[in-house]
C-alpha positions as MATLAB code, in Angstrom:
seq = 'XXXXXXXXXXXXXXXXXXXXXXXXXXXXXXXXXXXXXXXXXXXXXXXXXXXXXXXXXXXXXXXXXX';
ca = [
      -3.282   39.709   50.679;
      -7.214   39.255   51.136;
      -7.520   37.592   47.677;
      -4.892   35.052   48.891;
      -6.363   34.690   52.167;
      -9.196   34.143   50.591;
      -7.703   31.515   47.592;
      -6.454   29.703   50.944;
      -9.400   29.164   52.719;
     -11.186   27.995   49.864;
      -8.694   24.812   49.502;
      -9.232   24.366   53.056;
     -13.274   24.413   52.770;
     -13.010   22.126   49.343;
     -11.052   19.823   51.583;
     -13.629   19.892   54.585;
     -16.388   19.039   52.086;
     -14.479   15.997   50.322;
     -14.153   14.839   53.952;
     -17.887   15.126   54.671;
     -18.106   18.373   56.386;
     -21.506   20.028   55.819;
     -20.856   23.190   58.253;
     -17.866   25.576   58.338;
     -18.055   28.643   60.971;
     -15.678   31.882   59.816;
     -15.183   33.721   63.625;
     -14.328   37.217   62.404;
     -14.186   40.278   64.775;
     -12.243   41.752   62.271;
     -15.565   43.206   60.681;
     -16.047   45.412   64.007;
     -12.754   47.319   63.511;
     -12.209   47.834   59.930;
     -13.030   50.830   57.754;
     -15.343   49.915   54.431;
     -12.616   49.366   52.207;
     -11.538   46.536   54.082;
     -14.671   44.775   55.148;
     -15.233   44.571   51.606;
     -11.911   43.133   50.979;
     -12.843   40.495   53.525;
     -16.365   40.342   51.962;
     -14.464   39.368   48.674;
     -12.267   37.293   50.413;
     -14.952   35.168   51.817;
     -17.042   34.795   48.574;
     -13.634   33.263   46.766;
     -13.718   31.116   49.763;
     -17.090   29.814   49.393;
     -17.164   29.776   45.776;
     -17.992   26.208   44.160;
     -19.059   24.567   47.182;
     -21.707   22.441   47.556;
     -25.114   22.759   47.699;
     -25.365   20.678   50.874;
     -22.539   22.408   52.863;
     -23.433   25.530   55.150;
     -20.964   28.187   56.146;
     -21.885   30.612   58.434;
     -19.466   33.890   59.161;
     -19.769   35.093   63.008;
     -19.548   38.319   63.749;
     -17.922   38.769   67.411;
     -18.137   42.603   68.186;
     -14.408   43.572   70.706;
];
């Protein structure tokens, strides 16, 4: 499911870019409750999203401790 989530988000980011975004925030306070095996799911997920983008567009992933 995180590969998908993860194959989603990156169509959504390619879009952003074409349309001239150059920053993308991920809010996850997911990260705060998970075990390891799933953070680095998300991890994973994340890179797939970011994959191929470019140069010029920053993404930053936000941490928000519960």
């Amino acid at each position: 499911m995180m590969a998908d989530l993860g194959k989603l988000l990156h169509r959504n980011f390619k879009r952003l870019a074409e349309a001239g975004c150059k920053h993308i925030q991920i809010d996850e306070p997911y990260f705060t409750a998970a075990d390891e095996d799933d953070v680095r799911a998300a991890v994973e997920a994340i890179n797939v999203a970011i994959e191929g983008l470019p140069d010029d567009v920053h993404v930053f992933n936000a941490y928000l401790p519960g």
